[in-house]
Structures are given as C-alpha cells and as structure tokens.
C-alpha positions in Angstrom: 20.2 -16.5 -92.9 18.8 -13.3 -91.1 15.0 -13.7 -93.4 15.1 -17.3 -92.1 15.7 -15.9 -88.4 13.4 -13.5 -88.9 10.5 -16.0 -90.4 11.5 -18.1 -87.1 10.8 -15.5 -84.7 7.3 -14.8 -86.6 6.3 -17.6 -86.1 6.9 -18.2 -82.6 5.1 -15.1 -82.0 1.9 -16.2 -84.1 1.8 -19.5 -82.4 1.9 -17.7 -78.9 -0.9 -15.2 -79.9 -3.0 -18.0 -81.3 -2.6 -20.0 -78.1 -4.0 -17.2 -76.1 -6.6 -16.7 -78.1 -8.3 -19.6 -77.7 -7.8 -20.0 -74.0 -9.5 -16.6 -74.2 -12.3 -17.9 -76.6 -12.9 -21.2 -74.0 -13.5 -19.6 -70.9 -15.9 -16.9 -72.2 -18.0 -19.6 -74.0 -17.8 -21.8 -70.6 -18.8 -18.6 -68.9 -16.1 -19.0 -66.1 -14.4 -16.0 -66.3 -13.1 -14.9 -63.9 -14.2 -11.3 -62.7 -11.8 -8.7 -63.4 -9.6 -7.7 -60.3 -10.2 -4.7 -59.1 -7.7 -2.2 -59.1 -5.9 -2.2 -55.5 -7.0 0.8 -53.6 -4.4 3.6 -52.9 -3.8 4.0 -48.9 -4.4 7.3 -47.7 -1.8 8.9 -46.4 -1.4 12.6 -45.6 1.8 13.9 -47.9 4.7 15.7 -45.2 5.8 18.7 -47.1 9.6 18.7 -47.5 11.7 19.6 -45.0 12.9 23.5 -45.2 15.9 22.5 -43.0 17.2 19.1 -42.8 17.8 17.5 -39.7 21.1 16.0 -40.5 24.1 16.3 -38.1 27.0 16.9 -39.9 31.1 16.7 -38.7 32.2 19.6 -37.0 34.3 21.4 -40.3 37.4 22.9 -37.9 38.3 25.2 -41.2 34.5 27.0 -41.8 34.0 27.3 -37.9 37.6 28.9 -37.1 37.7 31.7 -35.4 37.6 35.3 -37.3 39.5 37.8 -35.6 38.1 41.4 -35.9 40.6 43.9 -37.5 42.2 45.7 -34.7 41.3 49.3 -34.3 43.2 52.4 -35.3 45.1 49.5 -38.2 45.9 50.8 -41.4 45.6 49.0 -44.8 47.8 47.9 -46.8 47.0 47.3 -50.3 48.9 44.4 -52.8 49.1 43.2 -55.8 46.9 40.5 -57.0 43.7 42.4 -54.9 45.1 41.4 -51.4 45.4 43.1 -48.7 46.3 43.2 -45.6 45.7 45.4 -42.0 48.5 46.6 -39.6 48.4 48.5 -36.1 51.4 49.7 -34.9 54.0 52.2 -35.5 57.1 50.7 -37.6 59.3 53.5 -36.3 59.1 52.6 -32.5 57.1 49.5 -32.2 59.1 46.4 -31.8 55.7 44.4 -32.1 53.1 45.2 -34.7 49.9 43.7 -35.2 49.2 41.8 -38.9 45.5 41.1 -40.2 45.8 38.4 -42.7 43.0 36.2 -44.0 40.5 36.5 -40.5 43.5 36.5 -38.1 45.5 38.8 -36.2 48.9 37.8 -35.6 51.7 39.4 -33.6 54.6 40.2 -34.8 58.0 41.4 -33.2 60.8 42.9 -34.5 63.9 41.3 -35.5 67.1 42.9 -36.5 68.5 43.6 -39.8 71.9 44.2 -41.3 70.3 45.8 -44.8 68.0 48.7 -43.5 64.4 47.1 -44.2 62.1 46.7 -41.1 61.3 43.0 -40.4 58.5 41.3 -37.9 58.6 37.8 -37.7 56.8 35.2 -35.5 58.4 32.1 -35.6 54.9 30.3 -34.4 52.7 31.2 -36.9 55.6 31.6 -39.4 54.3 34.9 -41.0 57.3 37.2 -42.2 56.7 41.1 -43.0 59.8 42.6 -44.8 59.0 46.7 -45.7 61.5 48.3 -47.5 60.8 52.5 -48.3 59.0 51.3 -51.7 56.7 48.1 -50.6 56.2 45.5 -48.0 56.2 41.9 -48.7 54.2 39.4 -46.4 55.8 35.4 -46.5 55.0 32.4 -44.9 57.8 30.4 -43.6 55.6 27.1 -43.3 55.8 26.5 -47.6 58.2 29.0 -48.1 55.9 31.2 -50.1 55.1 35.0 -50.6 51.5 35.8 -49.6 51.3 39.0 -51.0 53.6 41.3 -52.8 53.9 44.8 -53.6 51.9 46.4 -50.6 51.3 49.7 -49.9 49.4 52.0 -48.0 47.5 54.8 -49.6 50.5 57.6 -48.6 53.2 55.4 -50.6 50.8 54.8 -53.0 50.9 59.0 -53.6 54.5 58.3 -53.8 55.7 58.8 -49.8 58.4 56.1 -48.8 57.2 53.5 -46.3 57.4 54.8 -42.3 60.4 52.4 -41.1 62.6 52.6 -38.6 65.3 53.3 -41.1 63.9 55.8 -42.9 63.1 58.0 -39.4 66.9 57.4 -39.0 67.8 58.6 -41.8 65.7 61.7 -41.6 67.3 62.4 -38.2 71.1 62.1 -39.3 70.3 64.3 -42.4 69.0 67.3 -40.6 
C-alpha cells in the first residue's frame, strides 16, 4: 500500500514538471517571453538607531517610589539573626518614646507597661512591637502576627553586657 502511494505521488509530480516544461519550451520558441521582472527597488530610508531610553510611561509603582526615611542621628544598631538589622534612638531607661528604623522607615514607638520586667514600645498604627529583655530584643508585627527579626543585639550585649532597660537601671539602683 505505502509503494503504491508512493508510485502515486511520483507520478503526479512528473506530470506537473513535464507540463511546465513545455509551456517553458513554447514561449521561448514563439519568442514571447516575457522579460524578466526586475527586482523591486529597496526604498531608501535612513535607519533610527535604537532608542537608549524608551519613551514609555509606565504606572506610578506606589511600593518602588515610597518614601525612604534617613536613619535618625545619634541611633544605634542593632544587629539580628538572619543578617537583619535594625536602628534605634532613644534611651530605654528614660525615654517613653523611642525611634525604630526598619526596612527605609522610621517609626515611633511609645512605651507601654509591663507586668514581667522587659521594656516594650508599641504603636498600635503601624503595628510594630519591640520587646527587649537583658539578653535580646525581638521586633513583631502585629498586622500578620509575625516576628521580624529575632535575637538582636547591639555590639555591648554582643561583648556580653545585658540590654540598657528600664528594669535593669532599676535593679542596679535597689542593689546598691
């Protein structure tokens, strides 16, 4: 079956090719051929180099164009696990607001009483949390109920010095 396809297809072929040859034969021994077509001529045009820049105006991306807070002066750094890290001005011993830089932002944070001894700053707004216990500070975010960064500490309590809270100044003062 497939030679006999095959032979078929041949054969249609050779017909077709025998068909235009003799057209082909006709008109060159009628001398009416027809002369050949010249090729189409290109238009000129002058090529535009690309663009460097493109022109394009794009949506307004609120997240890439947000405003980046400079770290406040006279901050420290506190260093976490993971690589982050995060800035603070203020003193944890008087202060009852202290100033948190966290990814490009500052955010104010006041005091809020505690019944277990750690120093806590919360803002209820931006629902950023900073817990500091003598050993390490802790940084949530109310909003997903996460922690941002764990283990922080600043290069004194990293030398092994507890953490300057409120508590700890207190308990300084009643043991003298």
């Amino acid at each position: 079956m497939k030679k006999l396809l095959i032979a078929a297809v041949v054969g249609a072929l050779s017909s077709t090719m025998m068909l235009g040859a003799t057209e082909a034969v006709a008109q060159s021994a009628s001398g009416t051929t027809k002369p050949a077509a010249k090729p189409a001529a290109k238009k000129a045009t002058a090529k535009r180099p690309a663009p460097k820049n493109r022109l394009i105006k794009r949506k307004p991306n609120p997240a890439r164009e947000a405003k980046v807070d400079p770290v406040p002066d006279g901050s420290e750094k506190w260093s976490c696990a993971e690589g982050l890290a995060f800035d603070m001005k203020g003193d944890m011993k008087r202060d009852q607001i202290v100033t948190v830089h966290w990814a490009d932002k500052n955010y104010n944070l006041p005091r809020q009483p505690t019944t277990t001894g750690a120093d806590r700053f919360h803002d209820a707004a931006s629902g950023l949390d900073l817990v500091v216990i003598p050993t390490k500070a802790m940084l949530f975010s109310d909003k997903d109920g996460s922690r941002l960064a764990d283990e922080c500490k600043t290069v004194a309590m990293a030398q092994g010095a507890p953490a300057a809270t409120q508590s700890n100044s207190l308990n300084r003062a009643v043991g003298q």
